[in-house]
C-alpha positions in Angstrom: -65.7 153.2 45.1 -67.2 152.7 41.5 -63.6 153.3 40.7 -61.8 150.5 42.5 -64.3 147.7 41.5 -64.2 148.4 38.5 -60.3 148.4 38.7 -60.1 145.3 40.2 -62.4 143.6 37.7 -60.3 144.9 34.9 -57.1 143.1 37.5 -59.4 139.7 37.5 -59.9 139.8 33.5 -56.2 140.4 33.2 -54.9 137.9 35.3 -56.9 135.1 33.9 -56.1 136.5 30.5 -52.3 136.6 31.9 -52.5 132.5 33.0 -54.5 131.4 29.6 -51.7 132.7 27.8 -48.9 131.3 29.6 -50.8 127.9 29.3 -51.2 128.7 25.2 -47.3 129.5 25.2 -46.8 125.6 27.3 -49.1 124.5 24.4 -46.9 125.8 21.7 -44.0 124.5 22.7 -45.3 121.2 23.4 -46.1 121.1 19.9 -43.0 122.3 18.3 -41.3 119.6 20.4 -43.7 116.7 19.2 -43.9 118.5 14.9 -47.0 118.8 14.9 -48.2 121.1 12.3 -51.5 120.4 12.3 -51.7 121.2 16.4 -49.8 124.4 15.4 -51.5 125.3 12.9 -55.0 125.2 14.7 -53.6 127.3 17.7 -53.6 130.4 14.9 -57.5 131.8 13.9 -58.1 131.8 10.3 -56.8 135.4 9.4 -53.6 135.1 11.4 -50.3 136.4 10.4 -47.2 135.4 10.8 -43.9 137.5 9.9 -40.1 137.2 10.3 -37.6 140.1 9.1 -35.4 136.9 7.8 -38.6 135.9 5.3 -39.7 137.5 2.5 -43.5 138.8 2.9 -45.8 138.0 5.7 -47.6 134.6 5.9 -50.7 134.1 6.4 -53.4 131.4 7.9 -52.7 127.7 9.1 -51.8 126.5 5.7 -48.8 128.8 6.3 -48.4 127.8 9.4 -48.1 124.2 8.7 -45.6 125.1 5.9 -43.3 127.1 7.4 -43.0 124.4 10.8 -43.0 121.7 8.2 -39.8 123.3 6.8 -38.6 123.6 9.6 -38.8 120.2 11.0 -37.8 118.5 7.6 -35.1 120.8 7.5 -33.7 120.2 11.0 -35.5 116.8 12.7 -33.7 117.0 15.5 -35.3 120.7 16.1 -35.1 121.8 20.0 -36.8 124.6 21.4 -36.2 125.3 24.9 -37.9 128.5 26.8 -36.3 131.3 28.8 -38.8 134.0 29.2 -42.5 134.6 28.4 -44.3 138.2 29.1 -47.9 137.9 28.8 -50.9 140.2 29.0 -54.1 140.1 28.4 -54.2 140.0 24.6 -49.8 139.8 23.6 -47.4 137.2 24.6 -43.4 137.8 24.3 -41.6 134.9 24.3 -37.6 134.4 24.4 -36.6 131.2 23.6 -33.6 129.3 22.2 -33.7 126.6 19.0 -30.8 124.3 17.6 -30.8 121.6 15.4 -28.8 119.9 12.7 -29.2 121.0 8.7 -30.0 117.2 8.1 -32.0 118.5 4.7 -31.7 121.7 3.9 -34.3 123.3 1.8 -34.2 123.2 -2.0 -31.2 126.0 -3.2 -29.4 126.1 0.1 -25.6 125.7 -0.6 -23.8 122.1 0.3 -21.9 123.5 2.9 -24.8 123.8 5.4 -25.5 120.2 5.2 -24.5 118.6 8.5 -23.9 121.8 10.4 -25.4 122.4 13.7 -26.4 125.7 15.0 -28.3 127.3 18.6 -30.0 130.7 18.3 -31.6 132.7 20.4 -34.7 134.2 19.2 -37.7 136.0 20.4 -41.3 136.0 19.1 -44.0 138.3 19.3 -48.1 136.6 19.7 -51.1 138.6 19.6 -54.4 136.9 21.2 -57.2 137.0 20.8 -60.5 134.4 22.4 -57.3 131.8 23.1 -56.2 131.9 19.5 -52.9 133.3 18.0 -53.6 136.4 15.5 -50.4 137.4 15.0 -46.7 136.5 14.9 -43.6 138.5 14.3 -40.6 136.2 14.7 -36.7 137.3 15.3 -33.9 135.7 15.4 -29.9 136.6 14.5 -29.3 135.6 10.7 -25.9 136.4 10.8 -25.6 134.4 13.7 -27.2 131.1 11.7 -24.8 132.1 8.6 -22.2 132.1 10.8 -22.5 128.6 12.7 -23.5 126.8 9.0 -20.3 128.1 7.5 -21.4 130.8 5.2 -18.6 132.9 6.0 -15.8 130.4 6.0 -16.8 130.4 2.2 -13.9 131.6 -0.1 
């Protein structure tokens, strides 16, 4: 008996766990779609890490957070996120999404060709949480994929 209440308080925690993410992952994408770094950034505790295989090194903390958006959104300012899956628990949240947007102003060393070119990706990103803030991020998405659709490879 001991058992199954404890079991189904563990079921309680879990699910409410479960709905607070899916309500942080609403909040997220609200404020990629509106560019607000600042709103991002303070969805992430102090410490947090965020990663991508298509960086170089791991970020860390809202400053970075608020960097790496802001790049993104000067980069593309017609940036569109849209959401196809999320898998929560009680502390990780998997989200599948797709992005696209135009290289209005690509970032400082990017070659000419990319200028104008649109590109969609699908991409997938990792959250750990912890008390309703993010911890941790790992972030994937198909570089050869983005090369390909901003003309890297129609390069001679």
């Amino acid at each position: 008996m001991m058992i199954a209440i404890l079991l189904i308080g563990h079921l309680s925690y879990a699910q409410k766990e479960n709905n607070n993410n899916k309500k942080l992952v609403e909040l997220w994408f609200k404020h990629i779609a509106d560019y607000d770094t600042v709103a991002l950034a303070n969805m992430y505790s102090d410490t947090a890490f965020i990663e991508s295989p298509n960086w170089e090194g791991t970020k860390r903390g809202p400053s970075a957070i608020r960097e790496i958006y802001s790049r993104y959104f000067t980069t593309s300012p017609d940036l569109l996120h849209k959401l196809i899956n999320v898998f929560t628990n009680d502390n990780t949240v998997v989200i599948e999404y797709t992005f696209s947007g135009t290289m209005v102003d690509p970032e400082k060393g990017s070659p000419a060709y990319m200028r104008g070119k649109k590109y969609t990706l699908k991409a997938c990103s990792r959250m750990n949480i912890q008390n309703g803030k993010i911890t941790g991020q790992s972030y994937y998405f198909d570089q050869v994929a983005f090369l390909r659709q901003v003309g890297f490879f129609d390069q001679k």
